[in-house]
SEZAMI-265844 format. One record per residue (C-alpha): residue number from 1; residue in one letter; chain; x, y, z. Coordinates in nm, 4 decimals, decimal comma. Layout:
REM SEZAMI-265844
PT	NUM	A	A	X	Y	Z
...
This chain:
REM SEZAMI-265844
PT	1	X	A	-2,7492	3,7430	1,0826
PT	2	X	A	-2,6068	4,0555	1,3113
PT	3	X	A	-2,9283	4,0359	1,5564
PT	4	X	A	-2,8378	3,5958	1,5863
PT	5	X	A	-2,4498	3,6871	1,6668
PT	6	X	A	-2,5810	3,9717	1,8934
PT	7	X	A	-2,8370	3,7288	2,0694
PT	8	X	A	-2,5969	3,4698	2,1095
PT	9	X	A	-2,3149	3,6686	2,2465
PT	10	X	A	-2,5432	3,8021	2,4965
PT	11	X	A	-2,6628	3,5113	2,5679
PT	12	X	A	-2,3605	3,3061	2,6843
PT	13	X	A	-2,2607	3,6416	2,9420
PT	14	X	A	-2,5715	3,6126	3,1198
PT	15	X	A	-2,4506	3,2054	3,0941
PT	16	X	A	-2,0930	3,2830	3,2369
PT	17	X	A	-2,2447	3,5476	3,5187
PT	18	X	A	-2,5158	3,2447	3,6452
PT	19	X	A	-2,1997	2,9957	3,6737
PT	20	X	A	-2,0247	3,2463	3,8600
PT	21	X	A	-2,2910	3,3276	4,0689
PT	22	X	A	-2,3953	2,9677	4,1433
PT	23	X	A	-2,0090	2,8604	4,1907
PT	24	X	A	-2,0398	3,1130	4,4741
PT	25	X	A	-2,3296	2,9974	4,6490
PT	26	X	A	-2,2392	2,6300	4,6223
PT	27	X	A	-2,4491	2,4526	4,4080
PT	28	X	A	-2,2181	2,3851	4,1191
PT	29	X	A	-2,0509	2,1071	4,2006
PT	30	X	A	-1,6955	2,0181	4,0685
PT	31	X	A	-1,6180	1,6924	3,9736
PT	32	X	A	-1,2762	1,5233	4,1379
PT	33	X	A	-1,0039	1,5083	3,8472
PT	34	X	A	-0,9601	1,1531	3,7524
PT	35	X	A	-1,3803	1,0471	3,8274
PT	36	X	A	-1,6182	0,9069	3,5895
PT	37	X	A	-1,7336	1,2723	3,6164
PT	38	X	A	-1,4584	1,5038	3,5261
PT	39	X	A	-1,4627	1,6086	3,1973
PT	40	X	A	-1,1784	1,7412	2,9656
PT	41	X	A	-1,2306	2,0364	2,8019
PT	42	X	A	-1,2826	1,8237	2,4618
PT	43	X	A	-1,5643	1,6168	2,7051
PT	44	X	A	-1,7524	1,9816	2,6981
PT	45	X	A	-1,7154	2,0431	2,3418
PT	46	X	A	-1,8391	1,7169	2,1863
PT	47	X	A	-2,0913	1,5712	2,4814
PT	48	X	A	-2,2331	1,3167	2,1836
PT	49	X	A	-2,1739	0,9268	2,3858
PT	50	X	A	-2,3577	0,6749	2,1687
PT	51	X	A	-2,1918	0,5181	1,8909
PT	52	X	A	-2,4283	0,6274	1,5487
PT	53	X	A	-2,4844	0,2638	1,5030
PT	54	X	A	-2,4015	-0,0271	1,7588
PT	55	X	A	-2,1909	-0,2767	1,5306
PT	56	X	A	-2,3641	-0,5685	1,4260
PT	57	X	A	-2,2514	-0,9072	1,3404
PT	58	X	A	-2,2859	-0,8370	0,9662
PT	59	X	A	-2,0728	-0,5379	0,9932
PT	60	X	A	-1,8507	-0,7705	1,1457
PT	61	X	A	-1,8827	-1,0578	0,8628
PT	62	X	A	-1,8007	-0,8121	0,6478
PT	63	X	A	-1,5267	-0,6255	0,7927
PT	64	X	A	-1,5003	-0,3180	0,5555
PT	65	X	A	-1,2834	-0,0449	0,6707
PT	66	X	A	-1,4576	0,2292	0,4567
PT	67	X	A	-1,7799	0,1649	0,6304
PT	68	X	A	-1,9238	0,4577	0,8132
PT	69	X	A	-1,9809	0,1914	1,1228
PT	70	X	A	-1,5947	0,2115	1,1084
PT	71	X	A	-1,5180	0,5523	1,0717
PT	72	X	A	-1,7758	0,6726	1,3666
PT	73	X	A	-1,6199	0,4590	1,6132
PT	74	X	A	-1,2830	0,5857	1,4692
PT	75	X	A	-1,3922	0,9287	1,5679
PT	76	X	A	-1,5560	0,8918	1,8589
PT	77	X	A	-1,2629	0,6607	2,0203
PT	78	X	A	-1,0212	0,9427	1,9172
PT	79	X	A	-1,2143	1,2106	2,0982
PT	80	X	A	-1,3046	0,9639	2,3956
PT	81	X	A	-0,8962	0,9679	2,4377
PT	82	X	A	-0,8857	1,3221	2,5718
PT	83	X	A	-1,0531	1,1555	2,8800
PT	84	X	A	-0,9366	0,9463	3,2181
PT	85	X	A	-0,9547	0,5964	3,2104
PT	86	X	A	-1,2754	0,6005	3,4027
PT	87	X	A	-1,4450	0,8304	3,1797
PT	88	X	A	-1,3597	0,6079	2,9174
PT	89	X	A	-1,4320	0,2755	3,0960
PT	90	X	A	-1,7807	0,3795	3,1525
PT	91	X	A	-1,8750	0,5625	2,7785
PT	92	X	A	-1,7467	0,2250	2,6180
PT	93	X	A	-1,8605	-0,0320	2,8426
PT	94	X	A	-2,2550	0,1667	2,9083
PT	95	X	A	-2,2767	0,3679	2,5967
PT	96	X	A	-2,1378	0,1467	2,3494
PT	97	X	A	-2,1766	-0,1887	2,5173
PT	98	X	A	-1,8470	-0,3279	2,3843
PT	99	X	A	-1,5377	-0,3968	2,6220
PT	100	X	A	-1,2476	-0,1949	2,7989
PT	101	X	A	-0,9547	-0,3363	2,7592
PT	102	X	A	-0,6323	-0,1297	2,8929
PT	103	X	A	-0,5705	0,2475	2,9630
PT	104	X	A	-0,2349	0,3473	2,9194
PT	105	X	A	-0,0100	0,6397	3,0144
PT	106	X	A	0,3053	0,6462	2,8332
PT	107	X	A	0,6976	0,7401	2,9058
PT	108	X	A	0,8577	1,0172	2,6780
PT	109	X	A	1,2223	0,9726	2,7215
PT	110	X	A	1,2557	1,3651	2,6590
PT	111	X	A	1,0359	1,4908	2,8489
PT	112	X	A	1,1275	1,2937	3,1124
PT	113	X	A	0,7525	1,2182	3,2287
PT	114	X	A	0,4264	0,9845	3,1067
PT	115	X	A	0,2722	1,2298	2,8418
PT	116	X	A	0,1254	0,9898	2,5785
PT	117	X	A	-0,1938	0,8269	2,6190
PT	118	X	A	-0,3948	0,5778	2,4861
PT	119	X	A	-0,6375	0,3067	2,5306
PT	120	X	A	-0,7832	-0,0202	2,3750
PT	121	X	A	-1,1342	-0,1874	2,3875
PT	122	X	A	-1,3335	-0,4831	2,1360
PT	123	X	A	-1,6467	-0,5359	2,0278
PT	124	X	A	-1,6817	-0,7866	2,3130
PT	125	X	A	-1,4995	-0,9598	2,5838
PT	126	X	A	-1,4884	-1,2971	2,4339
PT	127	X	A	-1,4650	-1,4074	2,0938
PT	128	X	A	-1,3887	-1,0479	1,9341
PT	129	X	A	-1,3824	-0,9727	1,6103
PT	130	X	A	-1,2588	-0,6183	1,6488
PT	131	X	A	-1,0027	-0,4272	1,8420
PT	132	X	A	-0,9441	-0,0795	1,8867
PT	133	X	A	-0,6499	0,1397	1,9705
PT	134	X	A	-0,6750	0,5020	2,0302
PT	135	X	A	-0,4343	0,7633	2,1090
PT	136	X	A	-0,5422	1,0500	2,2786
PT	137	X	A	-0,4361	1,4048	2,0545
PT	138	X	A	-0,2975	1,7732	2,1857
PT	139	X	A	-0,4437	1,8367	2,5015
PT	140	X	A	-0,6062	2,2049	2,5105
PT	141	X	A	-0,4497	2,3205	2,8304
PT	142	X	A	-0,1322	2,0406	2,7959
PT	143	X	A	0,2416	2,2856	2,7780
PT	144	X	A	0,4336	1,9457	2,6918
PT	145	X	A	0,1959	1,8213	2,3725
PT	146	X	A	0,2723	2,2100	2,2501
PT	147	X	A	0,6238	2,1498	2,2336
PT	148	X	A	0,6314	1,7840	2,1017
PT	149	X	A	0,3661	1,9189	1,8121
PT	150	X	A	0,6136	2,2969	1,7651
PT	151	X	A	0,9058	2,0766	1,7484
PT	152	X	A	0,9887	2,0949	1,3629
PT	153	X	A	1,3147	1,8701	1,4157
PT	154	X	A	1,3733	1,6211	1,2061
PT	155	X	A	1,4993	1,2543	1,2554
PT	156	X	A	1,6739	1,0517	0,9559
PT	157	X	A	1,5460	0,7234	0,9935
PT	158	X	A	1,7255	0,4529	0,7919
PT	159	X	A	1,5019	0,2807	0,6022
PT	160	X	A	1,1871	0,5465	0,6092
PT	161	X	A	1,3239	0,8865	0,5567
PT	162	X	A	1,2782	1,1995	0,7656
PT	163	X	A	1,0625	1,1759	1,0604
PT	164	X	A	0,9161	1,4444	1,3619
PT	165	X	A	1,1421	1,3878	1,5983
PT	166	X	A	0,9021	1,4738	1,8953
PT	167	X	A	0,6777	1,2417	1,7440
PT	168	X	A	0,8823	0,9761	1,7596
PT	169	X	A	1,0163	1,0499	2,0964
PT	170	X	A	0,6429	0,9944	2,2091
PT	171	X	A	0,6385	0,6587	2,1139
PT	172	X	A	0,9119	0,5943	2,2939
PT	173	X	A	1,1360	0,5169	1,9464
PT	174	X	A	1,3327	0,8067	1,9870
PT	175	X	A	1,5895	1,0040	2,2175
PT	176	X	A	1,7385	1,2965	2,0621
PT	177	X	A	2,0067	1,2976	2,3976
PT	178	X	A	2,1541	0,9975	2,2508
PT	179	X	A	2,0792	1,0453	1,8558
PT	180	X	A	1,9916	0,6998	1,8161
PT	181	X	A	1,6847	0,4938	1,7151
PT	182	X	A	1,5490	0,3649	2,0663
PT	183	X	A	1,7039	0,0320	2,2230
PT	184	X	A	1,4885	-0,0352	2,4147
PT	185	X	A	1,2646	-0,3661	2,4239
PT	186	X	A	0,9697	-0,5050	2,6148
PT	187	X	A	1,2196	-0,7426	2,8444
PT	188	X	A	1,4262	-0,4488	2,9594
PT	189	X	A	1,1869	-0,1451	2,9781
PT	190	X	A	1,1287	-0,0302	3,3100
PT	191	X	A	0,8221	-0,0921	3,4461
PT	192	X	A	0,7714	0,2357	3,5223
PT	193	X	A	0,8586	0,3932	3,2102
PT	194	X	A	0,6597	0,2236	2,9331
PT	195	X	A	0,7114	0,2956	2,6121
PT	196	X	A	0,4182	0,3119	2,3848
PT	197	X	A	0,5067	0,1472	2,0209
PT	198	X	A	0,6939	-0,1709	2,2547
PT	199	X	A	0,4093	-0,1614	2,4628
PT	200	X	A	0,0866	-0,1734	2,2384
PT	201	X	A	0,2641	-0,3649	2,0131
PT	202	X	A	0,3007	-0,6497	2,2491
PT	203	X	A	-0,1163	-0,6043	2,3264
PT	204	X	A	-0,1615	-0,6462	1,9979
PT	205	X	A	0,0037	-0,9652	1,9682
PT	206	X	A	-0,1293	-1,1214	2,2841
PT	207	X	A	-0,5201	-0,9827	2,2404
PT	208	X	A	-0,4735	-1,1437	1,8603
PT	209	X	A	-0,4042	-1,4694	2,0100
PT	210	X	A	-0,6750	-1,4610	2,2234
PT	211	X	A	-0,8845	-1,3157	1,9567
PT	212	X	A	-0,7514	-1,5325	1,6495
PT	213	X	A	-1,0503	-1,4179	1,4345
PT	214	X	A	-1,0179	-1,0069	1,5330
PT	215	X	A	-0,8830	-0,7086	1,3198
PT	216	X	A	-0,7908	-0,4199	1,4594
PT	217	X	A	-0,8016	0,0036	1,3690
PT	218	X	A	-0,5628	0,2315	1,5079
PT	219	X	A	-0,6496	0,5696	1,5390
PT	220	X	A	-0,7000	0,9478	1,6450
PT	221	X	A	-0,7402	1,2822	1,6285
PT	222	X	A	-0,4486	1,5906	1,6064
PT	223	X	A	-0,0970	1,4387	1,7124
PT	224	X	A	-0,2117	1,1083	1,8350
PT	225	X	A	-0,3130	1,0859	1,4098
PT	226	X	A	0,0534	1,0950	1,3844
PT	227	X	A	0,1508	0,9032	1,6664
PT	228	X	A	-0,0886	0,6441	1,5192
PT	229	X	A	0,0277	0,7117	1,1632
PT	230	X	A	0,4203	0,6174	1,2823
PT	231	X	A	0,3087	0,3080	1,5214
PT	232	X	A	0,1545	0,1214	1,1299
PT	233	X	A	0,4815	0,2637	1,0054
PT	234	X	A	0,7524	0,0911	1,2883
PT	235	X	A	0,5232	-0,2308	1,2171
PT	236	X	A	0,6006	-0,2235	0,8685
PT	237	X	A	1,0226	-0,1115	0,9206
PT	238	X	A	1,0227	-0,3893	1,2050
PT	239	X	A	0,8024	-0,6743	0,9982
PT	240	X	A	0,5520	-0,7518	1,2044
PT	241	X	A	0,3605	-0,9207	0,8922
PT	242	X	A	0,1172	-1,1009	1,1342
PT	243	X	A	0,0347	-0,8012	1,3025
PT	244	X	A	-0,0374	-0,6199	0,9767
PT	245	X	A	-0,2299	-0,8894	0,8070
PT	246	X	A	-0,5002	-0,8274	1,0836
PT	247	X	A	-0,4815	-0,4139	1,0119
PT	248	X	A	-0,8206	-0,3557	0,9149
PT	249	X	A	-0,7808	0,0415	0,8943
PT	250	X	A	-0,5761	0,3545	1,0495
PT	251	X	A	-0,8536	0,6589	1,0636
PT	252	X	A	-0,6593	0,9855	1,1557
PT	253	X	A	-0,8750	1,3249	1,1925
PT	254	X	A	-0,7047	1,6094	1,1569
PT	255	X	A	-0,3612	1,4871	1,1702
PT	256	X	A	-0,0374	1,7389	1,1348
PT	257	X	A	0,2450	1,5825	0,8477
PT	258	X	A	0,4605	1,3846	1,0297
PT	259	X	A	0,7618	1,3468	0,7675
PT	260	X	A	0,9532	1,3743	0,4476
PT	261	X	A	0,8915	1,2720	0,0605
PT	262	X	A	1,1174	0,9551	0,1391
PT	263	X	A	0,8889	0,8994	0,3951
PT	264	X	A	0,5476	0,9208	0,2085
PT	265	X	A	0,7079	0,7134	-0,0986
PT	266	X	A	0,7768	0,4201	0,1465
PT	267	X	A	0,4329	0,4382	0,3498
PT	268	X	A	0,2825	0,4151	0,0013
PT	269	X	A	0,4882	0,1382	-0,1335
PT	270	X	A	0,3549	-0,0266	0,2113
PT	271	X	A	0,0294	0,0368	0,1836
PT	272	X	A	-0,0139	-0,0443	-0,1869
PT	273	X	A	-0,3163	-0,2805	-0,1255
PT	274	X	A	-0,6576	-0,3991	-0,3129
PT	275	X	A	-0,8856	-0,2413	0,0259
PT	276	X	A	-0,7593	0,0858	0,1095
PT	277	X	A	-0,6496	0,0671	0,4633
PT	278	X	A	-0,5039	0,4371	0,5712
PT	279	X	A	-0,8132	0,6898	0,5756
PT	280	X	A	-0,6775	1,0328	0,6623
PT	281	X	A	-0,9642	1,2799	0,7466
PT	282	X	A	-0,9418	1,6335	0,7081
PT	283	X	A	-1,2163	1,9195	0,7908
PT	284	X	A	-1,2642	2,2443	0,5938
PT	285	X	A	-0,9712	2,5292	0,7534
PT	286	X	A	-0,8443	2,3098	1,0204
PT	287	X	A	-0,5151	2,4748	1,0486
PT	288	X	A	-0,3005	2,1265	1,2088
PT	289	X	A	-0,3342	1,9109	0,8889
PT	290	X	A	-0,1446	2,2127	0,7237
PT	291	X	A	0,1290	2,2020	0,9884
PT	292	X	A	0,4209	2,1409	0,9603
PT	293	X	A	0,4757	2,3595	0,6414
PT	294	X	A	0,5452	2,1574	0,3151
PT	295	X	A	0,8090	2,4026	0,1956
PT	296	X	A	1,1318	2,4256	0,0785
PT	297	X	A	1,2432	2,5137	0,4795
PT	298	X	A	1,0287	2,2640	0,6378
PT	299	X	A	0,9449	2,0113	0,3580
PT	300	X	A	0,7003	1,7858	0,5542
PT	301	X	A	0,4515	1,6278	0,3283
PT	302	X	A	0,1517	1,4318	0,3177
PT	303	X	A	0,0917	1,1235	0,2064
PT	304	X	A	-0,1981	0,8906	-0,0113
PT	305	X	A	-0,5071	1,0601	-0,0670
PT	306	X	A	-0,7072	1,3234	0,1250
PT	307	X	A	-1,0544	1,2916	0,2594
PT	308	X	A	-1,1650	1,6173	0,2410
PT	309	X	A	-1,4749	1,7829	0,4000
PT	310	X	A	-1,5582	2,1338	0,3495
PT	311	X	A	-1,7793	2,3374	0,5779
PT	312	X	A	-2,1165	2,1659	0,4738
PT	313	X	A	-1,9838	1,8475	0,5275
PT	314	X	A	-1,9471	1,7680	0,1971
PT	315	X	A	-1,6530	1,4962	0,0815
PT	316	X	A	-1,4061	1,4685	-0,1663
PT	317	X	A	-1,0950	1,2867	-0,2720
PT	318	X	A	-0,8516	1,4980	-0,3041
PT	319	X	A	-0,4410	1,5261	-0,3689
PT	320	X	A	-0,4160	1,7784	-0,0567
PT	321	X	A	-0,6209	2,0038	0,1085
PT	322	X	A	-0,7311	2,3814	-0,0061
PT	323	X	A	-0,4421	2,6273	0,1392
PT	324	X	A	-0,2012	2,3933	0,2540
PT	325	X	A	0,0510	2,6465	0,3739
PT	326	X	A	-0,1821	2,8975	0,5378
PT	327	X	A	-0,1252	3,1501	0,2480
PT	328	X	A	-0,2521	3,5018	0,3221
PT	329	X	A	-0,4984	3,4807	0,0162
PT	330	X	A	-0,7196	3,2774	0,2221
PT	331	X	A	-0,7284	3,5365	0,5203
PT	332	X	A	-1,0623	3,6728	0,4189
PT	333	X	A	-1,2264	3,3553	0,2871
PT	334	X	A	-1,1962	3,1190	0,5846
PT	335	X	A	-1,3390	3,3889	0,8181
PT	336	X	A	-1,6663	3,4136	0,6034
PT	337	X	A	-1,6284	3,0143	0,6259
PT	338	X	A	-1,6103	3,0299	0,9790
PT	339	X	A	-1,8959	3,2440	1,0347
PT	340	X	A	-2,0871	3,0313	0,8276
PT	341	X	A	-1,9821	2,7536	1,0665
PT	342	X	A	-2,1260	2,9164	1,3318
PT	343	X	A	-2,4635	2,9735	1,1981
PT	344	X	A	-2,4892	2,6357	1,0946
PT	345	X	A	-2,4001	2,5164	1,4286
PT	346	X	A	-2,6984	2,6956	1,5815
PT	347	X	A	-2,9538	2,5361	1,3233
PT	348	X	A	-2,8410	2,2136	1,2449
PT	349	X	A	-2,9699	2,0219	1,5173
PT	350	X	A	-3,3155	2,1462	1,3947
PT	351	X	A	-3,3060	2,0199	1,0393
PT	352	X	A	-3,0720	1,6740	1,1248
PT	353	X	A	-3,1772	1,6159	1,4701
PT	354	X	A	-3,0772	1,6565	1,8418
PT	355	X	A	-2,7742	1,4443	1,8363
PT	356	X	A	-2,6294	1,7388	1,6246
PT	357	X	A	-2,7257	1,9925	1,8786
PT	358	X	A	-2,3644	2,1425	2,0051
PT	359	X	A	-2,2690	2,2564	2,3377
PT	360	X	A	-2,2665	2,5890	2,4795
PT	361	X	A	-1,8445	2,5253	2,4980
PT	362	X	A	-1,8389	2,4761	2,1521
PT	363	X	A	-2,0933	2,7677	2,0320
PT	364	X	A	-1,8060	3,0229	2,1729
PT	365	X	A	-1,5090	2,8104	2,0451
PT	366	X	A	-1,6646	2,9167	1,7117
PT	367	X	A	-1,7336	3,2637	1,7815
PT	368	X	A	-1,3086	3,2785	1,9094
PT	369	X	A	-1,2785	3,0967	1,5624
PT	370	X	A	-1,3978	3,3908	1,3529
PT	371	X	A	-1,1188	3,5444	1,4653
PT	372	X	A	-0,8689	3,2116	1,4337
PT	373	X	A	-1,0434	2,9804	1,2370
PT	374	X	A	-0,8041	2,7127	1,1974
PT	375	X	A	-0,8325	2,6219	1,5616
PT	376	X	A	-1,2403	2,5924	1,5879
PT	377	X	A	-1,2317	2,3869	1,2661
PT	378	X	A	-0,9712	2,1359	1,4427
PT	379	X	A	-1,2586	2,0603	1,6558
PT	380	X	A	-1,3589	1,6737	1,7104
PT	381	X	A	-1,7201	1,7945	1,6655
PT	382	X	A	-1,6581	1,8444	1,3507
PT	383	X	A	-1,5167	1,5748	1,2045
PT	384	X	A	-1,7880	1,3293	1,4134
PT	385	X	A	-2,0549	1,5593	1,2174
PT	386	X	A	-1,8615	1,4712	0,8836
PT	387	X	A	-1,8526	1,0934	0,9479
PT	388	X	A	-2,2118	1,1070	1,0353
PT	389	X	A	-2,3128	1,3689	0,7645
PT	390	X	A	-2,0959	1,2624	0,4686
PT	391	X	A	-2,0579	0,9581	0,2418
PT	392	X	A	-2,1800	0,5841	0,4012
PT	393	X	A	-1,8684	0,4494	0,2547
PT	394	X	A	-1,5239	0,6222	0,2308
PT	395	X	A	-1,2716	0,4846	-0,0360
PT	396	X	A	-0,9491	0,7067	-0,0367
PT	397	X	A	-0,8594	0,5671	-0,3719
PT	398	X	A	-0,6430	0,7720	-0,6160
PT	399	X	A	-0,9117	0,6581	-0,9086
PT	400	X	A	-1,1369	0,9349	-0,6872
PT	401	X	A	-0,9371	1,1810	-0,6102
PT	402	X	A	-1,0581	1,5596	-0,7939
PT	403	X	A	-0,7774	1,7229	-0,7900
C-alpha cells in the first residue's frame, strides 16, 4: 500500500516537471477562456462526456424520476454547469445528442455582479418530452460563491420559515440592503441584471407551452443543490401549480442545508406525493451536506430522506448522514476512508471499466484529501460513480430509510 502511495506521488512530480518544461518550450497550448476548449478545474477532474445511457423513448413513456437514466443526466448536467456556455453547447448537443437551449449568467443584487449560473437543454428540439435545468455549484477558484456559501445569515420568510440569506440573494429573491423579499418582476427587471428564479421561471412556462407533453428536473451539485432546492420551493410559496404538475424530479448532489425546521416541515407538506420527486444525494465524508451546522447556534436542517453512499458506492436510505456536525470522533475514521478512496480510485477502472478511469487532477485531489477529506469526497466524480455504481432505481421513501 506504502510502495502504490510512494509510486504515485512520484509519479505526478515527474508529471508537474514535464508540464513545466513543455509550457516553456511552447508546445502546451492554452486554451482561450470562454472556448469550446477551456476547461474548469471541475472539466479536469471529471473528463467522463457521454451520458451512461442515451434516453430512449421508453424511458420517456415512462417518465420515472428514480430511474438511473434520470439521475446520470442529473449528475452529469450539474457538473457540466461548472463550464462556459460553449463547453456546454458542444458536450450536450455532440455527446449527448439532445438540445441546448439557453445559458444564463445571473444578477446577485449583493454582490452587485452576475455570479449565478445556469443552463437548460431537452431531449430534442421539437416535440420534447424532457427539460433540464442546471445550476452550476461553488466554483473552486470563485471568492464570491465562498462568501454566499460562509454566509450563515438567516432570512425569515413568511410563509416558509428561515432561509440562507445568500442563497436567496442568488436567486435574485433577496436583498439584505433593503430587508425585504425581492420586488422585482420579469416586466421591470433590467435587462441587464436578470434575476434567476423570475427568469427561469418564465423559460419554464414558455418551453412548456411549446413542449405541452415535457417534464422537467431541476438540479445540481454543492450550492446550486440549494439554489435549485429554493427555486421548487418559491414555485410552491408563489403557486405556480402548472409549473409543478410537470416537476418530474429535483436531484441535488452534495447539497449544503439551506434552512430551518419550519422550513423542512413545509417543503415536506409540499412534497407529500405518491412518486417521490426530491432525491437529495449525498457521498460518504463530503463535508458541504454537513454545512451549515444543525445546532442549537446554527440550527439549519435537512429535509425528507437521505440517499446515502458510502465509500464503495454502496446506497442507503437514511434519516441523515453519518457525522453530521463534523464531530472530532470521526477525525481518524474518515482519513482511513479517504485513503481507501484513493486506492480504489487507482483500480477501479480495471475491474468496472475505462469510463471509471479518473484523471491525473483528481488522483492528487485525493491524496490533498487524506489530509481534508471532506473536500475530495465533495467531488462530482464521485457522486457520477455512485449513480452509475449504485442502485438502477432510487426511491427516497421514508418506508426505506435504515436509520
Amino acid at each position: 500500500m506504502t510502495k502504490t502511495m510512494e509510486a504515485t506521488v512520484r509519479d505526478y512530480r515527474v508529471l508537474v516537471a514535464d508540464y513545466v518544461a513543455s509550457y516553456v518550450d511552447g508546445s502546451i497550448i492554452i486554451p482561450k477562456r470562454g472556448s469550446e476548449e477551456f476547461l474548469s478545474v471541475i472539466g479536469h477532474l471529471e473528463r467522463r462526456t457521454d451520458l451512461y445511457k442515451s434516453i430512449s423513448e421508453d424511458d420517456l413513456s415512462v417518465m420515472d424520476g428514480g430511474d438511473r437514466v434520470f439521475a446520470d443526466i442529473s449528475a452529469m448536467a450539474s457538473t457540466l454547469a461548472y463550464e462556459n456556455k460553449l463547453v456546454i453547447r458542444k458536450r450536450v448537443n455532440q455527446h449527448w445528442k439532445m438540445h441546448f437551449v439557453e445559458f444564463f449568467d445571473f444578477w446577485d443584487d449583493h454582490l452587485q455582479k452576475k455570479s449565478t449560473q445556469a443552463f437548460v437543454v431537452c431531449d430534442k428540439e421539437i416535440d420534447a418530452k424532457l427539460i433540464v435545468v442546471a445550476f452550476r455549484g461553488t466554483q473552486l477558484f470563485e471568492a464570491d460563491d465562498y462568501i454566499t456559501d460562509l454566509d450563515f445569515s438567516w432570512y425569515d420568510f413568511p410563509q416558509i420559515g428561515k432561509v440562507h440569506l445568500g442563497f436567496l440573494e442568488a436567486l435574485g429573491l433577496a436583498n439584505r440592503s433593503i430587508d425585504k423579499k425581492s420586488s422585482h418582476h420579469l416586466e421591470t427587471q433590467d435587462i441587464n441584471k436578470p434575476l434567476a428564479y423570475f427568469v427561469l421561471c418564465q423559460k419554464l412556462k414558455n418551453l412548456l407551452q411549446i413542449h405541452k407533453n415535457a417534464k422537467f428536473i431541476v438540479t445540481s451539485h454543492s450550492l446550486g443543490g440549494a439554489l435549485a432546492l429554493l427555486f421548487l420551493a418559491m414555485l410552491f410559496v408563489n403557486k405556480e401549480d402548472k409549473l409543478l404538475e410537470k416537476l418530474l424530479a429535483i436531484y441535488t448532489f452534495g447539497q449544503p442545508r439551506v434552512g430551518d425546521k419550519e422550513f423542512g416541515d413545509f417543503m415536506n407538506s409540499k412534497l407529500k406525493q405518491s412518486e417521490p420527486k426530491y432525491f437529495r444525494v449525498v457521498y460518504s465524508n463530503d463535508l458541504i451536506p454537513r454545512l451549515p451546522f444543525d445546532d442549537g447556534l446554527f440550527m439549519y436542517k435537512h429535509f425528507g430522506v437521505c440517499l446515502y453512499y458510502n465509500c464503495c458506492y454502496c446506497q442507503k436510505n437514511l434519516v441523515e448522514a453519518p457525522n453530521r456536525d463534523l464531530t472530532l470522533v470521526y477525525f481518524i475514521p474518515i482519513r482511513i476512508t479517504a485513503i481507501w478512496e484513493l486506492l480504489q480510485s487507482l483500480v477501479l477502472h480495471y475491474i468496472k471499466g475505462e469510463s471509471f478511469k479518473e484523471t491525473k487532477l483528481s488522483i492528487i485531489s485525493r491524496i490533498f484529501g487524506i489530509l481534508v477529506p471532506g473536500i475530495s469526497a465533495h467531488s462530482p466524480v464521485n457522486y457520477i460513480n455512485a449513480i452509475r455504481l449504485g442502485p438502477p432505481r432510487l426511491n427516497p421513501t421514508l418506508s426505506n430509510v435504515k436509520g
